[in-house]
C-alpha positions as CSV (number, residue, x, y, z in Angstrom):
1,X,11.0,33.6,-14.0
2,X,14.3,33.3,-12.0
3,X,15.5,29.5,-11.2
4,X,16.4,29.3,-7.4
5,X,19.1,26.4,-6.2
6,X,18.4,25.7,-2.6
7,X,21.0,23.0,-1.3
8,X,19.3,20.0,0.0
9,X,22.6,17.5,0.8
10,X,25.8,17.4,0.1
11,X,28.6,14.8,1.1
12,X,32.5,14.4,1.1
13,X,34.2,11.3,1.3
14,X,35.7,11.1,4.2
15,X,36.8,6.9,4.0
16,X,37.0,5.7,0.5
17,X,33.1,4.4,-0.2
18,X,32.1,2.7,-3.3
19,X,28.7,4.5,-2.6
20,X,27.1,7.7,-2.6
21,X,23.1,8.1,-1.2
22,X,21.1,10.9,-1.2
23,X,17.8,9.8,0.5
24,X,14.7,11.3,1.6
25,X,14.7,13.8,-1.1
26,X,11.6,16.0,0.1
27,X,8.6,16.8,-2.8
28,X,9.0,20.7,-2.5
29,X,10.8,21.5,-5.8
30,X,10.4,21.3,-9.2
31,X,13.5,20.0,-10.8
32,X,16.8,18.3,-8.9
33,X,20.7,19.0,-9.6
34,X,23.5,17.3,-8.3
35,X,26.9,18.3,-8.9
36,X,30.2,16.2,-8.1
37,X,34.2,16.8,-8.3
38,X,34.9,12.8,-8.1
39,X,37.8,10.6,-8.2
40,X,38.3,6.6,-8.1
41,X,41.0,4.5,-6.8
42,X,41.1,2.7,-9.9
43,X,41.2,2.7,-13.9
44,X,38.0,0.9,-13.7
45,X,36.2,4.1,-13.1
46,X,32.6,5.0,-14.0
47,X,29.9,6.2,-12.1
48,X,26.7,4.3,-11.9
49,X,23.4,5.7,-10.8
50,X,19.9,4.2,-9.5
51,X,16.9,5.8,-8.0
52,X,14.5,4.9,-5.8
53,X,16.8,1.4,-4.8
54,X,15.2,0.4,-8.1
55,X,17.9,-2.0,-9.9
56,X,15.0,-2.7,-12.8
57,X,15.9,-2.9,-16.3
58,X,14.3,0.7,-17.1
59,X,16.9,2.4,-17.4
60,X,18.6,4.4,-21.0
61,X,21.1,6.8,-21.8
62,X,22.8,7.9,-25.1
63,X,26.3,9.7,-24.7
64,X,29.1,11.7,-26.0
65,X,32.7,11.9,-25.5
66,X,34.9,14.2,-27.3
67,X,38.8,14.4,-26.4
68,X,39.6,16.9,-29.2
69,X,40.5,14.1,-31.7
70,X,38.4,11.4,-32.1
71,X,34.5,11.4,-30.8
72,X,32.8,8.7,-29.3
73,X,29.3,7.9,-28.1
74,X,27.6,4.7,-26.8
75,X,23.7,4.4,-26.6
76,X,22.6,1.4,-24.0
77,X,18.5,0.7,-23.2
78,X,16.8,-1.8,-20.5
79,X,19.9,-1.6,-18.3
80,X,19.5,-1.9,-14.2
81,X,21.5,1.9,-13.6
82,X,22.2,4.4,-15.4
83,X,25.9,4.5,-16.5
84,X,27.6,7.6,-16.5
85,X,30.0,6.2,-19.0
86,X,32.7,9.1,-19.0
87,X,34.3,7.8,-16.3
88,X,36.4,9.8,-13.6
89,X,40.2,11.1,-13.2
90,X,41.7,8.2,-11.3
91,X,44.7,6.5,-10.5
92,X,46.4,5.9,-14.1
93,X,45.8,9.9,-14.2
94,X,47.5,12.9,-13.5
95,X,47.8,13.1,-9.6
96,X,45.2,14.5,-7.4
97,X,43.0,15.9,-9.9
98,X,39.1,15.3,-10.0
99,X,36.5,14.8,-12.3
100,X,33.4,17.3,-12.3
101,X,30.1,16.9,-13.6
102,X,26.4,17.9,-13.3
103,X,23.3,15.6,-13.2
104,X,19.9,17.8,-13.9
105,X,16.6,16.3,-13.3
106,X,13.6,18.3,-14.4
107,X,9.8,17.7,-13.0
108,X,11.1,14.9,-10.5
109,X,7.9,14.1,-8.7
110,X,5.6,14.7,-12.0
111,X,4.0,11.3,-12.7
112,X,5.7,10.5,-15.7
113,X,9.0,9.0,-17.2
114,X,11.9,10.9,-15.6
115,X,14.3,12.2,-18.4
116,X,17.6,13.9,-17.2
117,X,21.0,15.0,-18.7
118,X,24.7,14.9,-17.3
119,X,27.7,16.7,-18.1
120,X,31.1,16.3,-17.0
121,X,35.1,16.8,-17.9
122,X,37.7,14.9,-17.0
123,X,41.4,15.3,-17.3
124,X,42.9,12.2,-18.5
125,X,46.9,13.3,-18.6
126,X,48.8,16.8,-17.9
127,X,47.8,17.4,-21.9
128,X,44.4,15.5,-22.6
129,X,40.9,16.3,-20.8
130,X,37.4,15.4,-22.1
131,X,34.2,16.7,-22.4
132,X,31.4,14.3,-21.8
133,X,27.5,14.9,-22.0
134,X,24.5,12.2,-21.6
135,X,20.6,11.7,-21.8
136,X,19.6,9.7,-19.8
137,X,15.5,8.6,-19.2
138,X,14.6,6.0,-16.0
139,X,11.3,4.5,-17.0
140,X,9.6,4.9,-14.1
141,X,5.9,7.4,-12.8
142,X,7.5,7.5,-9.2
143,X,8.4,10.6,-7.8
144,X,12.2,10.4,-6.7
145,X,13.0,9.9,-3.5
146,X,16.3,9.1,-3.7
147,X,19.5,8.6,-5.5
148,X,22.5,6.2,-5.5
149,X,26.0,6.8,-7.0
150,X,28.9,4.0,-7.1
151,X,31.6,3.2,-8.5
152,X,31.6,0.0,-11.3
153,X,35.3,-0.9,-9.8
154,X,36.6,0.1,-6.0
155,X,35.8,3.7,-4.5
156,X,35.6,7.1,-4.5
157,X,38.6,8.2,-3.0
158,X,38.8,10.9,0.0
159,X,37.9,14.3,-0.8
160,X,35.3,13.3,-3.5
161,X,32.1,15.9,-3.1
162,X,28.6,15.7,-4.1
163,X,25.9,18.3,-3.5
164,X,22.3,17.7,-4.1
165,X,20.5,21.1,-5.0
166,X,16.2,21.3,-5.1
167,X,15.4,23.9,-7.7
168,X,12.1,26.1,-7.4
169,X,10.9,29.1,-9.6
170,X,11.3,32.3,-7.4
């Protein structure tokens, strides 16, 4: 059974924001993607992410970070967002480049626990990038509604995108 992406929202920063919203997410699909090319205005630069408004402590991920030397994770639990800990290209990086990553959120109005995964690369100098992946679970049996991203530090600088994408079975 073929997957269909139907674009729900998308936004570009247009003034440097320190937030990104998608609200009114409507019931109609099965599973939810969002997909970003992101950049900060400063080395303090990871992505946080809530839904629903909710800044409860239900919130885990367990990541990766690879850079082609040394490998990394972090694994945090009972946190108020989700972190997407990778980070983005920003200031102390190679000009004008952008992050890009992927959030996928299957069964988002099922009444359970609402795992999801992330994956993202970032370029960190004109000869370094990195390849980042998460797991990420909100503890919660509300549908999603809707989603927050900001910035731990500053803003997203102009020309950030994110698109929000509802994905049905054809």
């Amino acid at each position: 059974m073929a997957l269909t992406y139907v674009n729900i929202a998308s936004t570009t920063v247009g003034t440097a924001t320190n937030a990104v919203t998608f609200s009114s997410i409507p019931s109609t699909y099965t599973d939810l993607a969002v997909r970003w090319s992101a950049r900060c205005d400063n080395e303090q630069n990871r992505i946080r992410l809530t839904f629903n408004g909710s800044s409860a402590t239900t919130y885990s991920e367990t990541g990766m970070n690879g850079d082609g030397t040394a490998p990394s994770y972090t694994r945090t639990s009972n946190a108020t967002y989700i972190s997407l800990w990778f980070g983005m290209n920003n200031s102390a990086y190679t000009a004008n480049t952008f992050s890009n990553g992927e959030l996928y959120i299957p069964s988002y109005t099922v009444s359970q626990n609402k795992p999801s995964w992330t994956f993202m690369t970032q370029e960190t100098s004109a000869t370094q990038s990195l390849l980042q992946m998460g797991a990420n679970l909100w503890r919660n049996t509300s549908a999603i509604s809707s989603m927050t991203f900001t910035t731990n530090a500053n803003n997203f600088v102009v020309g950030s995108t994110f698109y929000l994408y509802g994905i049905k079975n054809s």
